[in-house]
C-alpha positions as a printed Julia matrix, in Angstrom:
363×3 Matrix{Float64}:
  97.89  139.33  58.12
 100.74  138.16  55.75
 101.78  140.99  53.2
 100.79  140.77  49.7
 103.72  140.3   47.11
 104.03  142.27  44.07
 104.42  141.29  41.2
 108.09  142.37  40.86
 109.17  140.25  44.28
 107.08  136.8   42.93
 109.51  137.32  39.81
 112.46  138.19  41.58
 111.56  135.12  43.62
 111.06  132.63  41.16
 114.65  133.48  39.9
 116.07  133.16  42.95
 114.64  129.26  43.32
 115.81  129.13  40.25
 119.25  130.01  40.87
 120.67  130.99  44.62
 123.52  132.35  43.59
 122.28  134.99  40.81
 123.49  137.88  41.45
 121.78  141.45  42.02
 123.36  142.63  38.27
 121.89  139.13  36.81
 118.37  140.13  38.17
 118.3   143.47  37.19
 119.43  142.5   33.44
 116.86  139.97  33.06
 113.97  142.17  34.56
 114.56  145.3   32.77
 115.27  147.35  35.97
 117.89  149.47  37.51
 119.98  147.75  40.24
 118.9   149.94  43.24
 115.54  148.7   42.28
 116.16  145.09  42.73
 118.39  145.73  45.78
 115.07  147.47  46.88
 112.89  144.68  45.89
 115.15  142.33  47.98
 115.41  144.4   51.11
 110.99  144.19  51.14
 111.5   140.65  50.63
 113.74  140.07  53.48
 111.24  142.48  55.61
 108.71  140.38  54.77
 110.38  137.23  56.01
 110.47  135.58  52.35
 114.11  135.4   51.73
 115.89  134.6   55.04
 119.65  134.44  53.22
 122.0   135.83  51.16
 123.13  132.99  48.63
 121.85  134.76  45.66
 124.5   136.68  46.49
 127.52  135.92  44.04
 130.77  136.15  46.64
 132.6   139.9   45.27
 128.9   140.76  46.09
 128.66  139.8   49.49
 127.12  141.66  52.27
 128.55  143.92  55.44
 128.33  142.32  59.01
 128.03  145.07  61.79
 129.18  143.67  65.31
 128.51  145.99  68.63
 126.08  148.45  70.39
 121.84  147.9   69.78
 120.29  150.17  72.41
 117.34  151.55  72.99
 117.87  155.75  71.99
 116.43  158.51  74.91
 116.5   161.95  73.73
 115.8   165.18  76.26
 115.28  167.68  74.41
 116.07  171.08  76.59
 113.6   173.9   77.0
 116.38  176.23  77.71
 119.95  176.32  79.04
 121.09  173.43  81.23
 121.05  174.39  85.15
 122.76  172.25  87.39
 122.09  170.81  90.31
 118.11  171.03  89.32
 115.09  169.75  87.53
 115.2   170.89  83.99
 112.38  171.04  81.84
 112.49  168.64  78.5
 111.05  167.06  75.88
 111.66  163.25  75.81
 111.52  161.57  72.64
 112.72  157.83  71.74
 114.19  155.82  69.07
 116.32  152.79  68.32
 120.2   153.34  68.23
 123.3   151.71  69.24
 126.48  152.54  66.54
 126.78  149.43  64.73
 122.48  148.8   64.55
 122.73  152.26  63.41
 125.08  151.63  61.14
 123.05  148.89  59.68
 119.98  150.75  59.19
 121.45  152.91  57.38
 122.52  150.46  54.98
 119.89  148.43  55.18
 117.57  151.2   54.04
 119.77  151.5   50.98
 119.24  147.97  49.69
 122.67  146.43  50.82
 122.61  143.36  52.56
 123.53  143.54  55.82
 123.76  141.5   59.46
 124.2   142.34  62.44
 125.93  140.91  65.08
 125.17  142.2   68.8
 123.45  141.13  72.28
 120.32  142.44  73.84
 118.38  141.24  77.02
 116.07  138.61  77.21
 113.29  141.85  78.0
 110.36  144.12  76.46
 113.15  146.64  74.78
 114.94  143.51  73.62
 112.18  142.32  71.28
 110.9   145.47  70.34
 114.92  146.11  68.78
 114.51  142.29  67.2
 110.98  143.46  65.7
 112.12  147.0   64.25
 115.48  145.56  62.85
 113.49  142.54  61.16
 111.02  145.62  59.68
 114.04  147.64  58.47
 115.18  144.48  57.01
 118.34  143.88  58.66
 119.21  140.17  59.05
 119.43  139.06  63.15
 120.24  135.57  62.71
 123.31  136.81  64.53
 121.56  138.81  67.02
 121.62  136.96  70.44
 119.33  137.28  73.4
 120.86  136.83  77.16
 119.03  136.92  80.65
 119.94  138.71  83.95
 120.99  141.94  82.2
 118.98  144.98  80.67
 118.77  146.01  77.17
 121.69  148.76  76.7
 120.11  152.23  77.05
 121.67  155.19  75.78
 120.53  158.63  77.17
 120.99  161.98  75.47
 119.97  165.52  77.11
 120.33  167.69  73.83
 120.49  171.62  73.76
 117.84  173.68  72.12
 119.96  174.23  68.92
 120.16  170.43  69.08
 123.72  169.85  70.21
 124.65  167.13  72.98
 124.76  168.4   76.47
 126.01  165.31  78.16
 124.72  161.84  77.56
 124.5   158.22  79.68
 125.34  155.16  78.68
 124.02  151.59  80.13
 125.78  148.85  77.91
 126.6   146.14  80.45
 125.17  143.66  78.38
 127.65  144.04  75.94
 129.76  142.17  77.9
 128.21  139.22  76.78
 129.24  139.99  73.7
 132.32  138.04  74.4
 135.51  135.68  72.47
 132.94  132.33  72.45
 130.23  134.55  70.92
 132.78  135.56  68.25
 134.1   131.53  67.54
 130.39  130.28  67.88
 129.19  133.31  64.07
 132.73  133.41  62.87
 132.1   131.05  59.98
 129.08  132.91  58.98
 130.52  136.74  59.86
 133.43  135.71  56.74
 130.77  135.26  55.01
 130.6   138.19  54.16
 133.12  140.64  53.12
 133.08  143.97  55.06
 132.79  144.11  58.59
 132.38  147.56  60.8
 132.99  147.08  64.52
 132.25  149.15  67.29
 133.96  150.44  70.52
 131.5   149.53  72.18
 133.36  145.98  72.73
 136.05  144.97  74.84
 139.89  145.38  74.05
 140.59  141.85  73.68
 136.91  141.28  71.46
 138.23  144.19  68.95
 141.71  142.09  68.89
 140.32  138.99  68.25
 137.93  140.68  65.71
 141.1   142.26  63.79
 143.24  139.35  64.28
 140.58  136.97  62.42
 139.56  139.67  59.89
 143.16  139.94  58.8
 143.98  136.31  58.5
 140.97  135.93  56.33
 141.38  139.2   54.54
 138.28  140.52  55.16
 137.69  144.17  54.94
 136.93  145.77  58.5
 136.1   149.34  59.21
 136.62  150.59  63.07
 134.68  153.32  64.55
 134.79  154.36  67.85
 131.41  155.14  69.6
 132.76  157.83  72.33
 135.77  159.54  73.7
 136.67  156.92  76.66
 135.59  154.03  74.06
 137.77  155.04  71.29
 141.26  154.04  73.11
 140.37  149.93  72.6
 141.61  150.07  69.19
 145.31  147.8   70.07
 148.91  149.33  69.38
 148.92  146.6   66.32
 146.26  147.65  64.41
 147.28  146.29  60.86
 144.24  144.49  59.82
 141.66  147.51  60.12
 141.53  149.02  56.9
 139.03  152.21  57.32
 139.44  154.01  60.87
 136.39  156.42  61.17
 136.02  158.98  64.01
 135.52  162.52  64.93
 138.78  164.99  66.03
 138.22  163.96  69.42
 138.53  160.56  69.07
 141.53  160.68  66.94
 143.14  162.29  69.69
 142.53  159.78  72.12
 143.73  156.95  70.19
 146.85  158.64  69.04
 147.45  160.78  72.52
 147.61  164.0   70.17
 145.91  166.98  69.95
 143.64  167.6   66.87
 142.43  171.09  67.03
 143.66  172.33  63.92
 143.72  171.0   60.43
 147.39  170.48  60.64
 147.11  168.18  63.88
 144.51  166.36  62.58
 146.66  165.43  59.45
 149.98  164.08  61.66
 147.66  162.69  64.04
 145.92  160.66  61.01
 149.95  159.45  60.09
 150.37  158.14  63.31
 147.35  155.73  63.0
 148.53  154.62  60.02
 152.17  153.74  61.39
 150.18  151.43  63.82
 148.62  149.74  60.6
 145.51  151.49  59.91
 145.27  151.42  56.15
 142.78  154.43  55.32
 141.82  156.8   57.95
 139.07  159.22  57.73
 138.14  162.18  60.34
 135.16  164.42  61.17
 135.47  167.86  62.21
 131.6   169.27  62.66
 131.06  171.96  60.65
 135.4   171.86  59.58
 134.96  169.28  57.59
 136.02  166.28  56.56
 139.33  164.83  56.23
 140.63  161.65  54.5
 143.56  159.66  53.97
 144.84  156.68  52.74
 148.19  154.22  52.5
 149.87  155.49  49.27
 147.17  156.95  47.61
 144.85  159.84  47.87
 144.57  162.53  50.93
 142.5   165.72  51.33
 139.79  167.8   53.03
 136.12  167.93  52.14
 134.07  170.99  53.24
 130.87  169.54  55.06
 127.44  170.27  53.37
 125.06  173.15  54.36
 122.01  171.07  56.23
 120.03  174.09  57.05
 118.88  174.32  60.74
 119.75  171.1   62.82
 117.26  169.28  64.28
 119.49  166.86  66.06
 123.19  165.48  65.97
 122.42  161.97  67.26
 123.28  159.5   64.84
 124.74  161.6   62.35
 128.8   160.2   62.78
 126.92  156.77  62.34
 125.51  157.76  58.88
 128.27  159.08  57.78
 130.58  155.8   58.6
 127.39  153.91  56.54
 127.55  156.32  53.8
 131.86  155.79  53.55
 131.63  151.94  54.12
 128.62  151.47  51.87
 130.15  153.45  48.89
 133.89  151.28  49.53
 131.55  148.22  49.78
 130.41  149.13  45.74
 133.96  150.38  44.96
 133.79  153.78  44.97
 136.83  156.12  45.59
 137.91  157.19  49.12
 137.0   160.93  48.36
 133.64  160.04  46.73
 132.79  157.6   49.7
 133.29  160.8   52.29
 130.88  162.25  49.9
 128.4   159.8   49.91
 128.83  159.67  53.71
 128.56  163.56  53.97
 125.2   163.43  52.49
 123.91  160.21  54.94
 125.02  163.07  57.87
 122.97  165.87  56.21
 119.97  163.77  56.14
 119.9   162.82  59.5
 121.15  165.92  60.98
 117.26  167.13  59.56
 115.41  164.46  61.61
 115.0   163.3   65.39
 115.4   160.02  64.63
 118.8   158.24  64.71
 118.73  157.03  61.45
 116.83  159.35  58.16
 113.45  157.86  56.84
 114.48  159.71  53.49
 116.93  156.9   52.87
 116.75  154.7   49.59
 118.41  152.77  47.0
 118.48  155.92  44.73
 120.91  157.32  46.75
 123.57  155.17  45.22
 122.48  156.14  41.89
């Protein structure tokens, strides 16, 4: 049964026939309504399958381009503390995940325009992460479907206070993920004019991914998706200009400790000396700390979220929240803000990414 439009999308429609390349501002000026509105109005029109593009899209308006992990989430929820070497009794919940779909959930649910670039098997779990991004209005024109491999899988046994035990990880079909894929959606990826990348792809992929991003000057934000993932990130790493991880991952890539505010600052100027342009860093319940190539630097105290439900998906919200906010030119400080508040939203839920997430949160 196709969905009825209102009145508001066969407007916004008509204007779009009218003119491809109006922009978001134009529409909301000649409507009467705020511009989180019409991004909302658009983001239920590409749901519904009736705008398939983004040429209304004037070009300093362009959307972000996420390329890495789509998975399908597992959550085991602990009835008590974790025993080893025996069954454990849990609650087992699912959800869709994967850092860069997360990423562009998040966004998506805030009206920005957003693709996403990633493989999945040619399976049941496959389709049902094609049908769910479609509904959350993500664009998969990008997304690419491969035989003789399973859809990744990621695997989370969580605490009863909802921190992570341990997790597992099955993201072979990454792999596939590879330099051709990357030649064959490059024309369309600059197309855009943010991308956020993943660990979850190989050394050489994030090269070639920084290496083309910097020759066509197009904004890309890094963020690792684990400890043992967050070391692909290559000695050159001018081109990548936002770097977003937690303490632990800092240390990896930089092969210093981070425990303390102080090592988490020098740690943050060695990045930078390998061409990072702004770096930012979680610290739990520490804080946040940010800092960018001559300009500003500084900590931000993280936001009380009341009792956690669960800490999956929460770094990913927070990158959305920081690259979303750059994306619409806000400060590097109020961006951490912004992304603070994505974390504190999610940190309430099971899911991986908040339902509470709108438009209005820009406003």
């Amino acid at each position: 049964m196709k969905e009825k439009l209102s009145e508001k999308e066969v407007k916004i429609l008509e204007l779009i026939r009218e003119n491809p390349y109006i922009s978001q501002q134009e529409l909301s000026k000649q409507l009467c309504l705020s511009r989180s509105a019409v991004a909302g109005y658009i983001s239920s029109l590409t749901r519904k399958g009736k705008i398939l593009g983004r040429a209304y899209i004037l070009p300093k308006q362009r959307g972000v381009v996420c390329i890495g992990g789509a998975n399908l989430d597992r959550k085991a929820w602990l009835s008590g503390e974790l025993q080893a070497k025996t069954s454990n009794p849990v609650h087992i919940s699912r959800s869709y995940g994967g850092v860069a779909r997360n990423i562009a959930e998040n966004l998506a649910k805030t009206g920005m325009q957003v693709s996403l670039l990633t493989v999945v098997g040619d399976d049941r779990e496959g389709e049902e992460i094609v049908k769910h991004c479609q509904e959350a209005g993500i664009d998969v024109s990008l997304l690419e479907k491969v035989s003789g491999v399973n859809t990744g899988n990621y695997t989370a046994v969580l605490q009863p206070d909802g921190e992570m035990a341990f997790a597992l990880a099955e993201m072979d079909v990454l792999q596939r993920l590879d330099h051709s894929l990357l030649e064959r959606f490059w024309s369309r990826i600059r197309a855009g004019n943010s991308v956020v990348v993943d660990t979850n792809l190989s050394a050489s992929v994030i090269e070639d991914v920084i290496r083309r991003c910097r020759a066509d000057e197009i904004f890309l934000c890094m963020v690792p998706v684990s400890v043992p993932k967050a070391n692909r990130l290559p000695e050159d790493a001018s081109g990548v200009a936002l770097w977003i991880g937690n303490a632990d991952e800092l240390s990896e890539v930089t092969g210093v400790k981070t425990r303390t505010q102080q090592e988490c600052e020098y740690a943050c100027h060695i990045l930078m000396k390998r061409g990072v342009h702004r770096v930012v860093v979680t610290r739990g319940s520490s804080g946040v700390y940010f800092m960018e190539a001559d300009g500003e630097c500084g900590w931000l105290e993280s936001l009380p979220s009341g009792d956690v439900v669960d800490v999956t998906g929460a770094g990913d919200a927070f990158a959305a929240g920081v690259v979303g906010s750059l994306h619409q030119h806000f400060s590097l400080r109020e961006a951490c803000q912004k992304g603070l508040t994505f974390a504190m939203l999610t940190l309430k839920t099971e899911a991986s990414v908040s339902t509470e997430l709108s438009p209005k949160i820009w406003e």
